[in-house]
C-alpha positions as CSV (number, residue, x, y, z in Angstrom):
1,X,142.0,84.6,-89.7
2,X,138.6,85.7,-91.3
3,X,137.5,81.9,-91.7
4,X,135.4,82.4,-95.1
5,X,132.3,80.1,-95.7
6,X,133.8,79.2,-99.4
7,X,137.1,80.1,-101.6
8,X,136.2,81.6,-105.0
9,X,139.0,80.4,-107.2
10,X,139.6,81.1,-110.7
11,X,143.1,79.7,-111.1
12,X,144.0,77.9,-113.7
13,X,144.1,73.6,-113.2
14,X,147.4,73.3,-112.0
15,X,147.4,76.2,-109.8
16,X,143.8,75.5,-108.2
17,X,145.4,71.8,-107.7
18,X,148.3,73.7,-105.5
19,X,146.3,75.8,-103.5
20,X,144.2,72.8,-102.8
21,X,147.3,70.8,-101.3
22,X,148.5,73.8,-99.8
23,X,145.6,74.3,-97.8
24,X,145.3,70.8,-96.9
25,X,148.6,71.0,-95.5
26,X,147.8,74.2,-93.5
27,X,145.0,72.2,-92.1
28,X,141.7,74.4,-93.8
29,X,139.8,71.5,-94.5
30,X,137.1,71.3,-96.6
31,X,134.3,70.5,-94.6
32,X,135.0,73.9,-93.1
33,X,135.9,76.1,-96.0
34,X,135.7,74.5,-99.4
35,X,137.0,75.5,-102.8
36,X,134.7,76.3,-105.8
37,X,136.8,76.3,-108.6
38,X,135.8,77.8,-111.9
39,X,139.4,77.1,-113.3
40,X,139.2,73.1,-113.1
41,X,139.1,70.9,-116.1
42,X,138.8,67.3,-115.8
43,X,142.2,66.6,-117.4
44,X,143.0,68.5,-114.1
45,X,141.5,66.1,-111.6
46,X,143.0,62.5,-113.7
47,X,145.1,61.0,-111.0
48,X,143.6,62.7,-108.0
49,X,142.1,60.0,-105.4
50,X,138.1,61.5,-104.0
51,X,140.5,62.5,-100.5
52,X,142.1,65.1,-102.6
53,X,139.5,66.4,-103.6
54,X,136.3,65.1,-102.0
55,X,134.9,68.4,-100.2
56,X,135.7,70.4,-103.0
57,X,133.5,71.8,-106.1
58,X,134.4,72.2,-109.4
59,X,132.4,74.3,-111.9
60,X,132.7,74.0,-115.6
61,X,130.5,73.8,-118.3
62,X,130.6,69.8,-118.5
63,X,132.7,66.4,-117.6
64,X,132.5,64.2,-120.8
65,X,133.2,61.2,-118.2
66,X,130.5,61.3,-116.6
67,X,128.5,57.7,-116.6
68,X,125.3,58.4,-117.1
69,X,122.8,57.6,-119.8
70,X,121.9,60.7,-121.0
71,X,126.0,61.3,-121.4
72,X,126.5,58.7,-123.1
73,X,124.1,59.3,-125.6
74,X,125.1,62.6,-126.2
75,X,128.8,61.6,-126.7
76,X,127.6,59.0,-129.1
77,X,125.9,61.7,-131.5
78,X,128.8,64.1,-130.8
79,X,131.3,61.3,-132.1
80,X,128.8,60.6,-135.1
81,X,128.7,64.3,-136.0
82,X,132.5,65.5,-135.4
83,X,134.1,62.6,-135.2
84,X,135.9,60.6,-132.5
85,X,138.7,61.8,-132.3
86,X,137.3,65.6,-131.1
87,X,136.8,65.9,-127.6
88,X,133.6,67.1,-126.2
89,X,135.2,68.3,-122.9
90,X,134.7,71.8,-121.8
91,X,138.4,71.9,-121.2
């Protein structure tokens, strides 16, 4: 009933993934009052389609998927320093 501009949610991943269906289904969209999630990994968000999450913001320290050059250079001297088998995710 107070209609906040933004959700402040530090749940953990499968929690903040919950919250986000439950208020789908309660119909608080998005475009209205969107979720910043602090507790959101991208292991998280694997299997989730852009309309379950596409309004939404995620805030950690860095996605190691993301396709960009500068990202993939960096996850090529990561891999040469610690190996490839260490993740670089933030999660």
């Amino acid at each position: 009933s107070t209609r906040p501009d933004a959700v402040l949610c530090t749940l953990p991943g499968a929690a903040t993934i919950r919250l986000l269906e439950r208020l789908a289904a309660a119909g608080i969209e998005p475009e209205r009052t969107p979720v910043i999630a602090f507790g959101l990994g991208e292991e998280d968000l694997r299997g989730r389609t852009a309309g379950d999450i596409a309004g939404h913001y995620a805030a950690a320290g860095y996605f190691q998927s993301i396709d960009r050059p500068e990202n993939l250079d960096f996850l090529a001297a990561f891999s040469n320093r610690f190996g490839a088998m260490r993740p670089s995710s933030s999660g």
